[in-house]
C-alpha positions as CSV (number, residue, x, y, z in Angstrom):
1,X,-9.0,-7.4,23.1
2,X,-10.8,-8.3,19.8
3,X,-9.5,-5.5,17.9
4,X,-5.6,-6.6,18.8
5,X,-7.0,-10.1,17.6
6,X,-8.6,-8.9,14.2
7,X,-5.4,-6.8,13.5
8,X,-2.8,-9.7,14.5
9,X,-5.1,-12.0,12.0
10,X,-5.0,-9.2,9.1
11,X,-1.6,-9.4,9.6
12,X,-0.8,-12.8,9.3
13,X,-3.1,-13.1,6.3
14,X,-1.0,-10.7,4.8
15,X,2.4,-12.5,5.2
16,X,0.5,-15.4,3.9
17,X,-0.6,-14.2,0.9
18,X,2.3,-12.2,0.3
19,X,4.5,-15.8,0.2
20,X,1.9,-17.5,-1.5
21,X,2.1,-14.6,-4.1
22,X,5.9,-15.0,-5.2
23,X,6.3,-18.9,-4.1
24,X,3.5,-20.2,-5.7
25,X,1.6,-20.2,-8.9
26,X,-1.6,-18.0,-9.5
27,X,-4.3,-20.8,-8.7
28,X,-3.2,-21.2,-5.4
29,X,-3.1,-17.4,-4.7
30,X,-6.1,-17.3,-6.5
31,X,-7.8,-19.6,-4.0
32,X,-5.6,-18.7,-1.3
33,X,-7.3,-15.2,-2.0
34,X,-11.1,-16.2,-1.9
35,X,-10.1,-18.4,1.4
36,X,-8.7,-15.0,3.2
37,X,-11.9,-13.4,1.8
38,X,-14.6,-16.1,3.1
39,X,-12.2,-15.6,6.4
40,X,-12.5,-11.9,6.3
41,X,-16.3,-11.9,5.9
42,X,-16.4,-14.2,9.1
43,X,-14.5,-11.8,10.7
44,X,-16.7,-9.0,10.0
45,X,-19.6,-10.6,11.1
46,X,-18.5,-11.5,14.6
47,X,-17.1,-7.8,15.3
48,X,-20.8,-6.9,14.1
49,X,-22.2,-9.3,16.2
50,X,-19.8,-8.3,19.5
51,X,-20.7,-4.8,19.3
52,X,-25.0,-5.7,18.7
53,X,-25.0,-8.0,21.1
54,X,-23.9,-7.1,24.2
55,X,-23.2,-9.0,27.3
């Protein structure tokens, strides 16, 4: 279930920044960019923290 989660929001970041690309200047992508990062990072810690710390 989380993997079909992490996937379906790696996807959707995707379209995101692929609009913000070509609709929008360079700042916002810019910052649109280190947002989906931060995001990504978050991501990454709870998959670590699933898989560690079983239920």
């Amino acid at each position: 279930m989380l993997n079909r989660y992490i996937v379906s929001v790696v996807i959707v970041w995707a379209v995101i920044l692929i609009l913000v690309r070509f609709f929008a200047s360079g700042e916002r992508f810019r910052t649109m960019s280190i947002f989906c990062a931060g995001f990504m990072i978050g991501m990454l810690a709870m998959w670590i923290a699933v898989h560690v710390y079983k239920s």
